[in-house]
Backbone as ProteinMPNN parsed JSONL, in Angstrom:
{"seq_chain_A": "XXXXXXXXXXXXXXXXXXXXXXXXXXXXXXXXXXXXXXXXXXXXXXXXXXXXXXXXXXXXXXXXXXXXXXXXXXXXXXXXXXXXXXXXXXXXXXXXXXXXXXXXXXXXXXXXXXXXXXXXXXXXXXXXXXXXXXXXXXXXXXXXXXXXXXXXXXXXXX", "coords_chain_A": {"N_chain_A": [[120.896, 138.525, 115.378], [117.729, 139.454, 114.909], [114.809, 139.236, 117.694], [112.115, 139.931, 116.504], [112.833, 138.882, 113.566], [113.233, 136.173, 113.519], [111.353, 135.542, 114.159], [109.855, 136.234, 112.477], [110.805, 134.606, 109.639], [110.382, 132.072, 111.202], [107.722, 132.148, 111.079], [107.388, 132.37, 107.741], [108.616, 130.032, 107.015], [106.634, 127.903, 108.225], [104.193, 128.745, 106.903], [105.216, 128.054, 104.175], [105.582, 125.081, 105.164], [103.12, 124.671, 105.39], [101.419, 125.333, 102.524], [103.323, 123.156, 101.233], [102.625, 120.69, 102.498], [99.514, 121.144, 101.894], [99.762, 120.596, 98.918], [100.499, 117.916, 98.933], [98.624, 116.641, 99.885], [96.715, 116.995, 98.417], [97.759, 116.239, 95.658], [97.838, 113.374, 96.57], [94.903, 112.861, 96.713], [94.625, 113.433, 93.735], [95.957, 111.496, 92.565], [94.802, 109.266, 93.498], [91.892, 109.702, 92.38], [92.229, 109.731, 90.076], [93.954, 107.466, 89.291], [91.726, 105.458, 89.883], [90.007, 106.249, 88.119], [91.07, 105.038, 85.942], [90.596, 102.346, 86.859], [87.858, 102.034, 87.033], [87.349, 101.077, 84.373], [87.383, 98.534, 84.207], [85.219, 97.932, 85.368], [82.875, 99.113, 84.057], [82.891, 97.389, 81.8], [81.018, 95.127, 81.798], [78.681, 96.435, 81.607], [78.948, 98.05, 79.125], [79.273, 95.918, 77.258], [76.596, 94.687, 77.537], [75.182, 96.555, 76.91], [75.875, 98.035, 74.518], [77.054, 96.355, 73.409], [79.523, 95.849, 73.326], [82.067, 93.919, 73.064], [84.807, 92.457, 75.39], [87.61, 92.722, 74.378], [87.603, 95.036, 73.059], [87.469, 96.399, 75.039], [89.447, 96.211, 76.549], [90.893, 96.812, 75.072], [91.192, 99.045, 74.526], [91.985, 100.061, 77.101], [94.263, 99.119, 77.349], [95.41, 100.868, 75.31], [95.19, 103.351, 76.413], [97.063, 102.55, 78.805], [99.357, 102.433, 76.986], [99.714, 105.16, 75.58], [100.238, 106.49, 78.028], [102.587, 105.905, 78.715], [103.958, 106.897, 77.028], [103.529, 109.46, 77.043], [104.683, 110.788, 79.263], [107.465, 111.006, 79.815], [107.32, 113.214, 78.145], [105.856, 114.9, 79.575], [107.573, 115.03, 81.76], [109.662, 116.742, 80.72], [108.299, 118.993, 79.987], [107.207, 119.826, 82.567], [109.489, 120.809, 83.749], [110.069, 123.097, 81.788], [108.16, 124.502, 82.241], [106.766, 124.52, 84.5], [105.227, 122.499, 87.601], [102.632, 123.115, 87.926], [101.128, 124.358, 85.772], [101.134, 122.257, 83.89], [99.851, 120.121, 85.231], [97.732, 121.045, 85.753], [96.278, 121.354, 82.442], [97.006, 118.225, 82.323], [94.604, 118.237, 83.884], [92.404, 118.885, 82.703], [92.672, 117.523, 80.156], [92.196, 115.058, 81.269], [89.75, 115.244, 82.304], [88.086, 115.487, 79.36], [88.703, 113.774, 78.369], [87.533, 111.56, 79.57], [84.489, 112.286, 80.085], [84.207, 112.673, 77.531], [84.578, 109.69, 76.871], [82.094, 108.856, 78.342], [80.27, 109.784, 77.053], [80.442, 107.929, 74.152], [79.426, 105.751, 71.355], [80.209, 104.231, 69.887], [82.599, 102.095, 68.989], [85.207, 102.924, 67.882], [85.064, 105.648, 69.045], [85.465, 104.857, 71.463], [87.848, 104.095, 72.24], [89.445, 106.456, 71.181], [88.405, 108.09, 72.874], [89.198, 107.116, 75.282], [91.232, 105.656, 75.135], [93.077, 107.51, 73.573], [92.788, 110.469, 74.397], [92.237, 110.373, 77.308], [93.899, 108.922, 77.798], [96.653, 110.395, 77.618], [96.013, 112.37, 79.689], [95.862, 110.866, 81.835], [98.759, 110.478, 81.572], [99.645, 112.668, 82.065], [98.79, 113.399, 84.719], [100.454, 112.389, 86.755], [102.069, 110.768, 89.46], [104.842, 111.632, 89.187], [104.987, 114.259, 88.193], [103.448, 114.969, 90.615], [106.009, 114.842, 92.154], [107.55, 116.614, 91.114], [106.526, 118.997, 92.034], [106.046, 118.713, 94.627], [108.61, 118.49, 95.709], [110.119, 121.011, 96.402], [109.272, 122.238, 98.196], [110.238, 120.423, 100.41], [112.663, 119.296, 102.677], [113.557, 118.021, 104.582], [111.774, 115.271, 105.494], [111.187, 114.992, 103.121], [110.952, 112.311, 101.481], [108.498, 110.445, 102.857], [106.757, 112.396, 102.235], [106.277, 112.391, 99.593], [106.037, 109.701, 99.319], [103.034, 109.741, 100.462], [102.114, 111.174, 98.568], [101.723, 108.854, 96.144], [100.765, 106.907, 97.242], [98.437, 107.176, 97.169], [97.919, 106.16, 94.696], [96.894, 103.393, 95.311], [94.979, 103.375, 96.297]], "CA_chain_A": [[119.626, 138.478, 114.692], [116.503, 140.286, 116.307], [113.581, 138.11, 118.071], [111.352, 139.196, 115.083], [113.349, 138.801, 112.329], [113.194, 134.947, 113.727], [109.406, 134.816, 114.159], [109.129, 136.018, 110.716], [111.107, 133.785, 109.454], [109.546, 130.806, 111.324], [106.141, 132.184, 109.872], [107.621, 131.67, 106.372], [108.627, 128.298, 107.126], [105.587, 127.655, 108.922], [103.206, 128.682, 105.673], [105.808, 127.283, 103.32], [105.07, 124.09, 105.295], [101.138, 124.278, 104.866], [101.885, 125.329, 101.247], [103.611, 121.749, 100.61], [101.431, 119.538, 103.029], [98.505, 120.932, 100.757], [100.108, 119.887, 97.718], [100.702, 116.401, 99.322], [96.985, 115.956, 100.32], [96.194, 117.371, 96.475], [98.113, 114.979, 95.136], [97.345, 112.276, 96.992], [93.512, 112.766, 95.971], [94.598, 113.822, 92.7], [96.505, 110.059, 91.681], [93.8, 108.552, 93.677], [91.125, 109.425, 91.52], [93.409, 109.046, 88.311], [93.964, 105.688, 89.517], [90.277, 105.013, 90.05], [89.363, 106.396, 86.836], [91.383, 104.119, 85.289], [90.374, 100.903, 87.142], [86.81, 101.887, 86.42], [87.21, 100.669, 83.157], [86.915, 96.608, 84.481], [83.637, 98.188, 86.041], [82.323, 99.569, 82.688], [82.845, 96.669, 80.531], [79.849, 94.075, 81.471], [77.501, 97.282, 81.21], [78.977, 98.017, 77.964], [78.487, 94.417, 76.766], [74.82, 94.077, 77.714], [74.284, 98.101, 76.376], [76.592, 98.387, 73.18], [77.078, 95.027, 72.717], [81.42, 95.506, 72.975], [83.545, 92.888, 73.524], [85.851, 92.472, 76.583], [88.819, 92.685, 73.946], [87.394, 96.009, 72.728], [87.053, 97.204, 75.89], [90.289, 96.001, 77.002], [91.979, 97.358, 74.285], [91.421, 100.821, 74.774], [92.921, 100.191, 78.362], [95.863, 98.639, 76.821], [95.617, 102.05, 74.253], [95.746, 104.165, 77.097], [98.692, 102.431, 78.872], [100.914, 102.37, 76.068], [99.734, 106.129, 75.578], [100.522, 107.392, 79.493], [104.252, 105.139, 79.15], [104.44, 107.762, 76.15], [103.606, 110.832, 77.589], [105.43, 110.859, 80.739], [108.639, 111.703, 79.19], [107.059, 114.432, 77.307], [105.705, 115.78, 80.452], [108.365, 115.317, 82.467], [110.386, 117.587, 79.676], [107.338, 120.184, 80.022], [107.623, 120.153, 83.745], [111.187, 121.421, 83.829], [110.019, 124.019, 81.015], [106.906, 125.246, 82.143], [106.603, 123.888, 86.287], [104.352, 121.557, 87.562], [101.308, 123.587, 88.008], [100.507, 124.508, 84.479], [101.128, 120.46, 83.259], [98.998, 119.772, 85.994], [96.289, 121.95, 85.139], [96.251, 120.85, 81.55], [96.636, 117.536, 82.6], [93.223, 117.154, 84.439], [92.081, 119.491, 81.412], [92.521, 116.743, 79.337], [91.655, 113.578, 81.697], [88.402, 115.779, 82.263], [87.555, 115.933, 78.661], [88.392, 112.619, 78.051], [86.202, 111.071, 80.083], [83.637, 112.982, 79.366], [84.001, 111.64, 76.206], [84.432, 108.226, 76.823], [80.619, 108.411, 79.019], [79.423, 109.931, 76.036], [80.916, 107.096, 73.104], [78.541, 104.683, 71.54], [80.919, 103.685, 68.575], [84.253, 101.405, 69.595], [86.305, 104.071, 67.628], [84.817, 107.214, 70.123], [85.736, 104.306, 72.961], [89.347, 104.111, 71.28], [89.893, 107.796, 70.94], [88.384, 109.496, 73.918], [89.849, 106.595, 76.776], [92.99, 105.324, 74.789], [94.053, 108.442, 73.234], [92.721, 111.821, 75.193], [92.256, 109.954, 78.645], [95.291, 108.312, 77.865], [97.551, 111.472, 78.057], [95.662, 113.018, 80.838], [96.805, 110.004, 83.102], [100.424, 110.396, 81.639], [100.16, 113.646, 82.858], [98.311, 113.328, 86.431], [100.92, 110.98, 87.547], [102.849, 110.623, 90.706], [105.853, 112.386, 88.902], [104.392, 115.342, 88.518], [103.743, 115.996, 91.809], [106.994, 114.712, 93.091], [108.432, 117.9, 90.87], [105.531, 120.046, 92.697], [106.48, 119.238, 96.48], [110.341, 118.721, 96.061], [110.709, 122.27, 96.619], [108.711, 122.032, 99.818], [110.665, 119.548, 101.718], [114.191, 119.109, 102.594], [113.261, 117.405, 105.993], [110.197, 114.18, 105.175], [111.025, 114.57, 101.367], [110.692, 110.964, 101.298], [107.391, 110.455, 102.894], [105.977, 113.481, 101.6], [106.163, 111.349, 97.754], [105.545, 108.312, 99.72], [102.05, 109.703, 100.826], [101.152, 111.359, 97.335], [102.276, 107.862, 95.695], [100.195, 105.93, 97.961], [97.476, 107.538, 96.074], [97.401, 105.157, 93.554], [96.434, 102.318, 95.614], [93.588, 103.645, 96.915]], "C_chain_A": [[118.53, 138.824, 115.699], [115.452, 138.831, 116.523], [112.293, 137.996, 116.446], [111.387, 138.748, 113.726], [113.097, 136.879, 112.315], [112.04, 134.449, 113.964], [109.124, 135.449, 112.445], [109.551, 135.325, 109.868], [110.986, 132.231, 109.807], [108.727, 131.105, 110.783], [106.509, 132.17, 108.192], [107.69, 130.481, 106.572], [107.298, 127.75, 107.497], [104.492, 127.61, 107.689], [103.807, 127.837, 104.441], [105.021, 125.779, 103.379], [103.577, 123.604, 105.038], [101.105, 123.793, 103.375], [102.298, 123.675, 100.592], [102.888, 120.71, 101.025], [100.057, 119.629, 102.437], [98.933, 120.607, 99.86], [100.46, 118.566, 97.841], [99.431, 115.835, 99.292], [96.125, 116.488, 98.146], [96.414, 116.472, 95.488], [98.371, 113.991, 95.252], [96.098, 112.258, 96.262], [93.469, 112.708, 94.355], [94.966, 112.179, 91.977], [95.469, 109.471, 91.892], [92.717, 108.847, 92.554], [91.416, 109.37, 90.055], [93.388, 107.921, 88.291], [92.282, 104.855, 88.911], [89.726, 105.391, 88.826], [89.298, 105.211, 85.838], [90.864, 102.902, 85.067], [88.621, 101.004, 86.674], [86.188, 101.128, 85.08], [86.415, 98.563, 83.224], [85.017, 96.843, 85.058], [82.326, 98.242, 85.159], [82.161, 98.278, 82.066], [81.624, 95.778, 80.682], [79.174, 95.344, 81.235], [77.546, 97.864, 79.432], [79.0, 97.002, 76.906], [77.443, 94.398, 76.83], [74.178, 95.902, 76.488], [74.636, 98.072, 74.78], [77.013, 97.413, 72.412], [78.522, 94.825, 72.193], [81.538, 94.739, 73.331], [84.204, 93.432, 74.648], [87.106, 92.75, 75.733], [88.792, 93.968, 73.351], [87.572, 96.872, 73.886], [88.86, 97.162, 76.727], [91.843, 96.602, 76.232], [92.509, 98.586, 74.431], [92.087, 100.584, 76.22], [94.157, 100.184, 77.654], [96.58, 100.039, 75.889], [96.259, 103.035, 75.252], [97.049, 103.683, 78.205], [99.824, 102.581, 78.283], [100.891, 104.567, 75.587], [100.455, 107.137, 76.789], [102.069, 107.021, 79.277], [104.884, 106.34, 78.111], [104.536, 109.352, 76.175], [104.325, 111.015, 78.854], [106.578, 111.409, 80.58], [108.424, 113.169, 78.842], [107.022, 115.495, 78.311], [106.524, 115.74, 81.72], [109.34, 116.701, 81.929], [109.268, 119.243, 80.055], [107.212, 120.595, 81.446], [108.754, 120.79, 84.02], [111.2, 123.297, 83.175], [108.862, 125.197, 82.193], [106.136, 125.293, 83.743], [105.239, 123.195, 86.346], [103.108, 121.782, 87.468], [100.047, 123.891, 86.918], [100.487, 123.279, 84.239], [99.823, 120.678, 83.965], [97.746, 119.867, 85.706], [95.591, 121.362, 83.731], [96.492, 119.381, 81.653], [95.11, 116.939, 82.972], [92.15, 117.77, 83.507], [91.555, 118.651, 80.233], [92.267, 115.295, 79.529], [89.975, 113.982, 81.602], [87.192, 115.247, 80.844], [87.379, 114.299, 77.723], [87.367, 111.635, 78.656], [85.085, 111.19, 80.126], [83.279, 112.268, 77.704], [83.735, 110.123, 76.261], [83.136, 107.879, 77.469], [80.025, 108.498, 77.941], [79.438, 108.833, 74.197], [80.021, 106.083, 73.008], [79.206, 104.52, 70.114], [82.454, 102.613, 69.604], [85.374, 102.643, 69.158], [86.552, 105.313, 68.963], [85.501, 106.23, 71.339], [87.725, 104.594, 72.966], [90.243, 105.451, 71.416], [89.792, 108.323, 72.278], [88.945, 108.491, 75.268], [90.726, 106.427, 76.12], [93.655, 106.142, 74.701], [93.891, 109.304, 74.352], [92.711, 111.111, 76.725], [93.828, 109.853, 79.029], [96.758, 109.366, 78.337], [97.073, 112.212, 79.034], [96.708, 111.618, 82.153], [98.139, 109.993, 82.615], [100.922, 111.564, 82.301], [100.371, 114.312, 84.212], [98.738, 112.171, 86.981], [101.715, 111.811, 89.009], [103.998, 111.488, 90.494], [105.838, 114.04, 88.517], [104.43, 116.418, 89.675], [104.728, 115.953, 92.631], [108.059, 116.012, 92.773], [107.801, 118.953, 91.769], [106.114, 120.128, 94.212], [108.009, 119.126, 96.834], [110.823, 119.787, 97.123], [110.785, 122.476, 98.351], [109.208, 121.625, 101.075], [112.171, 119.261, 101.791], [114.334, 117.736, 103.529], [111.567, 116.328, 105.481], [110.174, 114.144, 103.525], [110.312, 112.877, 101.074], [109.014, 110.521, 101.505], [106.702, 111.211, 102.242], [105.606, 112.502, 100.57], [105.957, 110.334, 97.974], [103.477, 108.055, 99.757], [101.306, 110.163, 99.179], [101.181, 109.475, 96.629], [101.32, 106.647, 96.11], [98.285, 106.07, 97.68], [96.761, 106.321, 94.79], [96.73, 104.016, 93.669], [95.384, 102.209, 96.068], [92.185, 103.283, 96.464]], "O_chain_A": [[118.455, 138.567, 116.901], [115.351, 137.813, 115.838], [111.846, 137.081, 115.754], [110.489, 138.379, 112.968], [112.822, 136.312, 111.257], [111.696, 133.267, 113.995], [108.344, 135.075, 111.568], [108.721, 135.188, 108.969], [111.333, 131.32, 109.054], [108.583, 130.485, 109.73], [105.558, 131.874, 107.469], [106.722, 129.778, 106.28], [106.952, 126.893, 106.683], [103.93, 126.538, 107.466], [103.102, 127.067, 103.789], [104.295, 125.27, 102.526], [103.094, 122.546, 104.636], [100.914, 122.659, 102.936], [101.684, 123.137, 99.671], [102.482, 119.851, 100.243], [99.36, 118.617, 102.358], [98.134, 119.709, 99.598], [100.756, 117.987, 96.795], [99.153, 114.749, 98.782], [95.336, 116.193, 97.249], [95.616, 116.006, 94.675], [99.037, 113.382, 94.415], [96.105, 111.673, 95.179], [92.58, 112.129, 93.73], [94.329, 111.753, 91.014], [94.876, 109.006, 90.918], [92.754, 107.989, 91.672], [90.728, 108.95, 89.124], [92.87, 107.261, 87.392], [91.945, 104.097, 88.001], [88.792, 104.673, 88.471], [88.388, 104.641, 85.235], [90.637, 102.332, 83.999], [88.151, 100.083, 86.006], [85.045, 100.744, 84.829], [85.576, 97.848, 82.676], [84.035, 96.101, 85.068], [81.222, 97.729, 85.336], [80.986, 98.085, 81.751], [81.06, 95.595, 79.603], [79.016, 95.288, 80.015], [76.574, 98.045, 78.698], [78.747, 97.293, 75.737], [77.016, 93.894, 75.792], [73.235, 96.135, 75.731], [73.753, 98.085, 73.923], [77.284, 97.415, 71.211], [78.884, 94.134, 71.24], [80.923, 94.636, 74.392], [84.219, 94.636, 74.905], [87.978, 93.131, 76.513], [89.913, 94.325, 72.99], [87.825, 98.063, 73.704], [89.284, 98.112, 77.385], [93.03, 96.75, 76.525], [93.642, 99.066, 74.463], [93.085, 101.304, 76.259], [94.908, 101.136, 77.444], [97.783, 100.262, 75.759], [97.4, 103.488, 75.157], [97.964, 104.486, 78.386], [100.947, 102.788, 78.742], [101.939, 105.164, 75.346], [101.037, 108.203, 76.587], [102.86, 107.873, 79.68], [106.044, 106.727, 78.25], [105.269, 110.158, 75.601], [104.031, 112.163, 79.187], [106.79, 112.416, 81.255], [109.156, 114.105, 79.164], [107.651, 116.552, 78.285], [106.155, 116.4, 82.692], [109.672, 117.573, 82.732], [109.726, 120.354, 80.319], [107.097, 121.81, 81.604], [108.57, 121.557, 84.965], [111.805, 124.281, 83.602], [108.999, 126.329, 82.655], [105.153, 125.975, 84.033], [104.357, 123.24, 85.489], [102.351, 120.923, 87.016], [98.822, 123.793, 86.979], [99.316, 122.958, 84.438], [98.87, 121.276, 83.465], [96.889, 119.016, 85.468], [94.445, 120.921, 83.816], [95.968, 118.985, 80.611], [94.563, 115.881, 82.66], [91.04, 117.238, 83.491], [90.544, 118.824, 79.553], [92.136, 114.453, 78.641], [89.125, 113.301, 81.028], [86.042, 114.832, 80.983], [86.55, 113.852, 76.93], [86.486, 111.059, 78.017], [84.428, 110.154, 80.219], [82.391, 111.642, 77.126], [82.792, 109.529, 75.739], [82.807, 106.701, 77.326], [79.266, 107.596, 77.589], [78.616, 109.021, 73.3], [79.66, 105.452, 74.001], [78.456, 104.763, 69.169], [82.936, 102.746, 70.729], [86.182, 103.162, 69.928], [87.555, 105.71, 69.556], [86.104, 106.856, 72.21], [88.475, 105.229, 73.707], [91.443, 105.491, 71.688], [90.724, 108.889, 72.849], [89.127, 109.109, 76.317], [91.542, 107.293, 76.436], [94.726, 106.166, 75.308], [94.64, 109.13, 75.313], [93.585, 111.683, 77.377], [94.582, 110.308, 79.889], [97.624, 109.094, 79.17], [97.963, 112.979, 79.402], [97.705, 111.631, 82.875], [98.87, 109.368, 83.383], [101.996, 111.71, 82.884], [101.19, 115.079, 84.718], [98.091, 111.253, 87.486], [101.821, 112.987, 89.356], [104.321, 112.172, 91.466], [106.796, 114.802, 88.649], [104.853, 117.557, 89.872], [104.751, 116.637, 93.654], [108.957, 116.431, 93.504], [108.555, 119.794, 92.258], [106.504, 121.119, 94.83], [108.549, 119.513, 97.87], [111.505, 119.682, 98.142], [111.623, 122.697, 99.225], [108.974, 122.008, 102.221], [112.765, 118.987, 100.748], [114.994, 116.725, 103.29], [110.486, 116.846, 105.205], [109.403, 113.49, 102.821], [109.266, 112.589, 100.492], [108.315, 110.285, 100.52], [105.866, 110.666, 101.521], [104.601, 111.811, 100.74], [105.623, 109.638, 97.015], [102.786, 107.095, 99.418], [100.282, 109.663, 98.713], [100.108, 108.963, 96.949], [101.157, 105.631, 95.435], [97.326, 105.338, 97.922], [95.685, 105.936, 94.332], [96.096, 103.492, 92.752], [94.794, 101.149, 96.279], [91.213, 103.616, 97.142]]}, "name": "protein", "num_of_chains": 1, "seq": "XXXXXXXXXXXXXXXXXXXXXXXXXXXXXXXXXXXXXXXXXXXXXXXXXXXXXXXXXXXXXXXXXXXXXXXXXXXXXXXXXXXXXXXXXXXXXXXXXXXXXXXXXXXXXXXXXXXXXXXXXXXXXXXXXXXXXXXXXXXXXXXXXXXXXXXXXXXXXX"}
């Protein structure tokens, strides 16, 4: 094998590696503020008590809406990951956390609270999960697989 056939072949590996260590730091940030979206919600609720005059059980519900919504999409988009690769989900994922939230700033009914965080939020975070991107950097790593999904993962706690 020639000398450059072996430097061009480290420089694949070499960009490969960038290639997946950005999709680690992407989706690290990416759960993190999924996460944080989420938890926002305990943040929201006295301001939406004193403003809109909800309930904590209204407000708590739609959390509870969108948990039982994300436990339901995850499957789906694990199935659509396989089909379609992680990048498109992905995309359409924050597509639809985007639009939900959006919505849910803009809701001054309990229903609009109901719909745009339980339901549409709700499947954005089933889709901008951790599993996602563990299909995204698989490819990437043969060698730190583990950490690699350790560090996106660690996302959530943030």
């Amino acid at each position: 094998m020639s000398q450059d056939h072996i430097s061009e072949s480290g420089s694949a590996a070499h960009r490969a590696s960038l290639v997946g260590w950005s999709i680690v730091a992407y989706g690290f940030l990416a759960v993190a503020l999924s996460s944080t979206a989420r938890a926002l919600l305990s943040l929201a609720m006295p301001l939406w008590e004193s403003e809109l005059g909800w309930s904590r059980s209204l407000v708590s519900a739609a959390g509870a809406l969108a948990l039982l919504v994300m436990a339901l999409t995850a499957p789906v988009a694990g199935n659509f990951i396989d089909r379609f690769g992680p990048r498109k989900l992905l995309a359409a994922g924050f597509a639809t956390l985007g639009l939900g939230l959006l919505l849910t700033a803009l809701s001054v009914a309990p229903w609009q609270l109901l719909m745009s965080f339980g339901l549409v939020s709700g499947v954005g975070f089933g889709v901008v999960a951790v599993s996602a991107f563990f299909a995204a950097i698989a490819p990437y790593f043969v060698a730190h697989r583990g950490f690699a999904m350790a560090v996106v993962d660690s996302g959530s706690t943030v």
